[in-house]
C-alpha positions in Angstrom: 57.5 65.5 49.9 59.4 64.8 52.9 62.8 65.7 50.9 61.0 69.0 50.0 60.0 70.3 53.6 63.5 69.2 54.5 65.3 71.6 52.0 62.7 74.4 52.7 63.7 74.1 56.5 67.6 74.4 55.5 66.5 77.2 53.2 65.2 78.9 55.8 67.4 78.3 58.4 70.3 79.1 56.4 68.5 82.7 55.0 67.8 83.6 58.8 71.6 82.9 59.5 72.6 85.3 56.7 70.6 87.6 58.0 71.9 87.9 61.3 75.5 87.8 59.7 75.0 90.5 57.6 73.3 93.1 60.0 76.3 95.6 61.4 74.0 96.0 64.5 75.4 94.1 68.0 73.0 92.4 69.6 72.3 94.1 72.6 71.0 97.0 70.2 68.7 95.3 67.8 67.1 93.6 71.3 66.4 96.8 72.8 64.7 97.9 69.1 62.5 94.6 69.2 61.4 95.1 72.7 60.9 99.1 72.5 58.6 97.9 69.3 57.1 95.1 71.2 56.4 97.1 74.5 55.0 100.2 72.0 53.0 98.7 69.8 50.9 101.7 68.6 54.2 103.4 67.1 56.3 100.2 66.3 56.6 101.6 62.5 58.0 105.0 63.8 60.6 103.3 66.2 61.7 101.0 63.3 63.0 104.1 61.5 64.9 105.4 65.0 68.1 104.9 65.8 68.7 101.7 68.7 69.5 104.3 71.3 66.0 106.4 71.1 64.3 102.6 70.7 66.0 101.9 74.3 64.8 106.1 75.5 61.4 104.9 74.2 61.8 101.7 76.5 62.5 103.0 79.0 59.7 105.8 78.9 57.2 103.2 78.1 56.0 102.9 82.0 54.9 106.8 81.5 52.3 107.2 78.5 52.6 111.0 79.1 56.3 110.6 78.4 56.5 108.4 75.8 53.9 110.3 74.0 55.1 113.5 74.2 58.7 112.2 73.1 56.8 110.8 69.7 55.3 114.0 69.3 57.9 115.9 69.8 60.0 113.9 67.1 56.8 114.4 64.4 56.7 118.0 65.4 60.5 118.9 65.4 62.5 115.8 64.1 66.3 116.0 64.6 65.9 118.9 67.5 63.6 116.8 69.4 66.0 113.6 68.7 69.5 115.6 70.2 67.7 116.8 73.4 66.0 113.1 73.9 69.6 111.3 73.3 71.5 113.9 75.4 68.6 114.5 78.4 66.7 111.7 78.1 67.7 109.9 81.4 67.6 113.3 83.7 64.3 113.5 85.5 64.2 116.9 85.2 63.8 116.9 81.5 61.2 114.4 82.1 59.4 116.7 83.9 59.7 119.5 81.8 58.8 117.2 79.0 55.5 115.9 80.4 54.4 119.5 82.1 55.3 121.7 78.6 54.9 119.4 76.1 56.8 118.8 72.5 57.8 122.4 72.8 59.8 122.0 75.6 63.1 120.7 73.7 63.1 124.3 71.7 64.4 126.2 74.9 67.0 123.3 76.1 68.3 123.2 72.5 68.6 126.4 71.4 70.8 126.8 74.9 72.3 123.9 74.0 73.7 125.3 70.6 74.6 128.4 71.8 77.4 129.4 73.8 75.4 130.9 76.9 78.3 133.7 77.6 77.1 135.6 74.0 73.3 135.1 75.5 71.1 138.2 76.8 69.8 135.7 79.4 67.0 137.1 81.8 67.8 138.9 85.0 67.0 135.9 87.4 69.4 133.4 86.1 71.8 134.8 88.5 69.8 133.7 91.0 69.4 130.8 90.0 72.6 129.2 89.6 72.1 126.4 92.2 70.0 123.8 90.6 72.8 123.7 88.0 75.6 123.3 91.1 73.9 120.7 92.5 73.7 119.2 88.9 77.7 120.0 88.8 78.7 118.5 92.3 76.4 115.6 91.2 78.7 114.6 88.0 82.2 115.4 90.0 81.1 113.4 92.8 80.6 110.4 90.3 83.5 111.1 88.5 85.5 111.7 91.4 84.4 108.2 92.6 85.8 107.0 89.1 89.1 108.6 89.4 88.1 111.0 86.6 89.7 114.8 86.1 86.6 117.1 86.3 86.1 121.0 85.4 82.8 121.8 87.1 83.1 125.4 85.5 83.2 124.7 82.4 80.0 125.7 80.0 79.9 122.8 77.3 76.9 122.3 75.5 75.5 120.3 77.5 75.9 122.2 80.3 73.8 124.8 78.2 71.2 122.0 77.7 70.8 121.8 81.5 70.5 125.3 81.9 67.8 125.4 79.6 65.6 122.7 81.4 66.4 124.8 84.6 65.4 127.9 83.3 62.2 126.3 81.6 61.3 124.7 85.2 61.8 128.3 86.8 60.1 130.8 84.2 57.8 128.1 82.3 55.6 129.3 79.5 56.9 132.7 80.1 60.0 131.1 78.6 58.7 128.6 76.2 57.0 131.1 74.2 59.4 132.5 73.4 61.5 130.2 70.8 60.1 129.4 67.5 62.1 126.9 64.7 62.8 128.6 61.3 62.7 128.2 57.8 65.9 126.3 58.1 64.6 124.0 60.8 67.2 126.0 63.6 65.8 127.6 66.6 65.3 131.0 67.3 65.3 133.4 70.6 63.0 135.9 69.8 63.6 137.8 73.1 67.6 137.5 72.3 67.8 141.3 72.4 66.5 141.8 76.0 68.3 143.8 78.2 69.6 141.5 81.7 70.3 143.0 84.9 71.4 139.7 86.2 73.8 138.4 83.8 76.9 139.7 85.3 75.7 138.6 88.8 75.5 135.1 87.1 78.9 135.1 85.7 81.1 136.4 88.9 79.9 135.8 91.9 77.7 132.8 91.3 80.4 130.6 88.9 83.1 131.7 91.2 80.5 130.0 94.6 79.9 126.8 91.9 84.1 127.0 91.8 84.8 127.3 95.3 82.5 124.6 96.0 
């Protein structure tokens, strides 16, 4: 008998070390997965199917229930849209924000204006007087960078800069905004006030980029 439980322990030990060799994970990844499950028990099956870097967004929203909860929702409702806007925003509270005030429906906006190159957009008249929240954003990331002796372009309208004009324009305009976008058949997002006519577009692209440049 006492033979027997030995073997069974080497068995066992021996299949756990397997284990652990053959998982491609590091493991600072698979512990943040464990203890995003652990902390969120109520949607431990959903996070096992996540990627390790939304397990550690969901860890680190677990303090806020509203959060958290909307983020889940927002991935059941809208899958991979809801997934780019959580991995790419996730850490700026003024997603949060946005996220917990609007709801799910919030990452339709901030990715549709992340996809989209803003200059082709028929954006509404007051984003050209709006422009600061997304300087202080901008002088934000070149003082860090700066700091870190990195070569920065402030001006420069990536898609993620896009993203961060969407949460700014959803914080400003709110449901007036949000209702507008609706996901199609194909699972992309759609403007459905793309057509509108702006009186404040060109305002937005001279003289407030060349204040975000000059400062």
């Amino acid at each position: 008998m006492r033979i027997f439980l030995t073997m069974l322990a080497i068995a066992t030990v021996l299949a756990g070390g397997l284990s652990v060799l053959a998982s491609s994970e590091a493991f600072e990844p698979r512990l943040a997965r464990l203890e995003a499950q652990r902390t969120l028990p109520s949607i431990e099956a959903s996070l096992a199917q996540e990627s390790a870097d939304l397990n550690a967004v969901f860890l680190h929203y677990a303090s806020d229930q509203a959060l958290w909860m909307n983020a889940q929702l927002a991935i059941m409702r809208y899958g991979d849209i809801a997934r780019v806007a959580l991995l790419e925003y996730a850490a700026l509270p003024e997603f949060q924000q946005v996220l917990v005030r609007f709801g799910p429906d919030a990452v339709l906006p901030i990715i549709y204006y992340h996809d989209n190159d803003i200059a082709t957009l028929r954006a509404q008249h007051w984003v050209g007087e709006h422009y600061q929240q997304l300087s202080r954003w901008w002088n934000e990331d070149a003082e860090q960078a700066q700091r870190q002796g990195e070569v920065t372009e402030v001006s420069v309208w990536s898609p993620y800069r896009r993203g961060q004009m969407g949460i700014a324009l959803l914080e400003a305009e709110g449901h007036g905004l949000l209702n507008q976008f609706v996901v199609g058949s194909a699972g992309d997002v759609h403007w459905l006030q793309g057509e509108r006519v702006v009186a404040g577009l060109s305002d937005f692209f001279t003289s407030g980029l060349r204040n975000l440049e000059n400062q």
